[in-house]
C-alpha atoms as one frame of an Amber mdcrd trajectory, in Angstrom:
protein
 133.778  78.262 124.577 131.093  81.034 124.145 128.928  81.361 126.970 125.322
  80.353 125.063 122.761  80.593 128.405 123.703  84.394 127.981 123.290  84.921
 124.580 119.793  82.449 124.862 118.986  84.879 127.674 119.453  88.001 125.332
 117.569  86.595 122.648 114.468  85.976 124.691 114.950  89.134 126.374 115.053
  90.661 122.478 112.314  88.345 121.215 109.955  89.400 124.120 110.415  92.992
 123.762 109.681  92.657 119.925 106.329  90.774 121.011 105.106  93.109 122.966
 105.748  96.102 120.665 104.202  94.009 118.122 100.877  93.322 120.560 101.232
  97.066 122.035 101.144  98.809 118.421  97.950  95.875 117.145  96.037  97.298
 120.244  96.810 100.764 119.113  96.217 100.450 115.442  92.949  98.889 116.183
  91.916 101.663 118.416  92.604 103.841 115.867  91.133 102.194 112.905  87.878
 100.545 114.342  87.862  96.429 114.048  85.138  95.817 111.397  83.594  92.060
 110.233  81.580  93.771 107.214  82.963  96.380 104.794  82.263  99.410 105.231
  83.501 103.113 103.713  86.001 104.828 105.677  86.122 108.824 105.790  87.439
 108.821 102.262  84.602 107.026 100.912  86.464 104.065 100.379  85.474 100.168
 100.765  87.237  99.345 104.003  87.469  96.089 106.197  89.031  94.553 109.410
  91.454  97.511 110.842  91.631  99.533 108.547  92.183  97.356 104.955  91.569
  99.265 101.898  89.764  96.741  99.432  90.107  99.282  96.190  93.413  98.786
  95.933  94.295  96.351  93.497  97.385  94.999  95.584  94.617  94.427  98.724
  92.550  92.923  95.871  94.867  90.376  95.225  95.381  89.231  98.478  91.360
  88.741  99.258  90.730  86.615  96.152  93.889  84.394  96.919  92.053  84.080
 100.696  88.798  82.815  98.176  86.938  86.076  98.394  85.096  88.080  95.845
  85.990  91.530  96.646  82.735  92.539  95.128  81.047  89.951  97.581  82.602
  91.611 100.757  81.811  95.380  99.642  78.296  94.246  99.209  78.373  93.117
 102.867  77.459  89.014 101.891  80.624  88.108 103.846  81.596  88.612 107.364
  85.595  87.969 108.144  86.385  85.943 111.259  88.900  87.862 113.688  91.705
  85.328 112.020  91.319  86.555 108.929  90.781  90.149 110.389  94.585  89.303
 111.888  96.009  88.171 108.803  94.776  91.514 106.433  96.516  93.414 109.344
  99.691  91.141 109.027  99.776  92.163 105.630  99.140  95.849 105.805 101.356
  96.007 108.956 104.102  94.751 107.033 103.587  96.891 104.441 103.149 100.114
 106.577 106.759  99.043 108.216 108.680  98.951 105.393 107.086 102.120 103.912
 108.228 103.687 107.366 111.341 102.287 107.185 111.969 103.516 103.188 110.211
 106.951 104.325 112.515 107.212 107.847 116.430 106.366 106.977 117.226 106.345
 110.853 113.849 105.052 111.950 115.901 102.439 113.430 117.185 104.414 115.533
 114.353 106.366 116.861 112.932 105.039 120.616 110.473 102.642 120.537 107.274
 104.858 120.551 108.149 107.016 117.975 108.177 104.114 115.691 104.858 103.287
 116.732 103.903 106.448 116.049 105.395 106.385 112.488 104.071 102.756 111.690
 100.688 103.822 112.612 100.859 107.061 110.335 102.260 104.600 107.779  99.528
 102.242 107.704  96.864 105.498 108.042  98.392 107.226 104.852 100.238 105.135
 102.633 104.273 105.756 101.939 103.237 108.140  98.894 100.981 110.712 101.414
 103.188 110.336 104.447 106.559 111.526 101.785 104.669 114.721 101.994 105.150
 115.031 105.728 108.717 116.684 104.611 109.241 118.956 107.764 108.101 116.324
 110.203 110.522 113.854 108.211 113.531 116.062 109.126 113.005 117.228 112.607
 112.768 112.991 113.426 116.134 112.948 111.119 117.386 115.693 114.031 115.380
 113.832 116.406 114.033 117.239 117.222 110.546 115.828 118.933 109.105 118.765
 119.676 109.189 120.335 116.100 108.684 116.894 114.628 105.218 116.446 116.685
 104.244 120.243 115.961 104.464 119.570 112.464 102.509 116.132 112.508  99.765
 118.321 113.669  99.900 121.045 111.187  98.760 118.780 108.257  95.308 118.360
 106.535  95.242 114.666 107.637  95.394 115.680 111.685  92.754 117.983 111.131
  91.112 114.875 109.249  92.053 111.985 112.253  91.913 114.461 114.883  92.019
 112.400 117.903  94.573 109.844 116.165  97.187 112.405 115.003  96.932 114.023
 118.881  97.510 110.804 119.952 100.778 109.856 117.688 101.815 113.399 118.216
 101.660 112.858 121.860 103.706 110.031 121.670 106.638 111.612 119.654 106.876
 114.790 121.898 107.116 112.951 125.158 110.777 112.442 123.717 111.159 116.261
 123.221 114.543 117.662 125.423
């Protein structure tokens, strides 16, 4: 008979670490994106709420009327989100952002813990279609060559855009560097 109280122990062990990268990359994602009631326009001029949710795209659109919002209503600042619904626009643009870095990334499983952070969080910053453009970085993370990889995160128009942010993620990729 299979010994279960191991495998129980190895799934809490598994399900705890997932937690906490979960919690660890919210906190970080918020940092970097502000936490925001009303709308407001991010640095691209576009109608932004919560951490970072884009409400002029019509996907993000979708999802705000089927909450019973009138997008129009929350640009024009006559709604305030609760920090529930705050949580559940960044459940849905998390997921998003993972599977972008996960279609961008094809051994992003396989990269330590903090670079994946670091690639979610450019993922939910740019969008899969901007971060495909990050071609150099994309292959020094395939040769999990760190140093290169982070060098080239910050040779971009969108670190000299995020500044602090892209310093930040960069940091976090080259502490892997041999």
């Amino acid at each position: 008979m299979p010994d279960v109280g191991n495998y129980n122990e190895v799934a809490n062990q598994a399900s705890s670490q997932q937690k906490k990268f979960s919690e660890d990359l919210y906190k970080q994602i918020a940092q970097h994106e502000g936490v925001r009631q009303y709308a407001y326009l991010d640095s691209e001029k576009k109608p932004t709420i919560g951490i970072g949710f884009n409400l002029s795209q019509p996907h993000n659109q979708r999802i705000i009327r089927k909450m019973g919002y009138d997008v129009k209503d929350l640009v024009d600042k006559k709604v305030r989100l609760t920090e529930p619904e705050i949580k559940r626009l960044y459940n849905e643009s998390i997921i998003q952002a993972f599977n972008d870095a996960r279609k961008w990334l094809p051994n992003f499983d396989e990269q330590p813990s903090d670079v994946k952070k670091a690639i979610i969080d450019m993922s939910f910053n740019l969008g899969l279609t901007n971060l495909r453009t990050f071609e150099n970085t994309k292959a020094a993370l395939m040769e999990k060559d760190y140093n290169v990889a982070a060098r080239e995160m910050l040779d971009s128009k969108w670190a000299r855009q995020v500044k602090g942010r892209a310093l930040n993620l960069a940091s976090m990729v080259r502490k892997y560097a041999q």
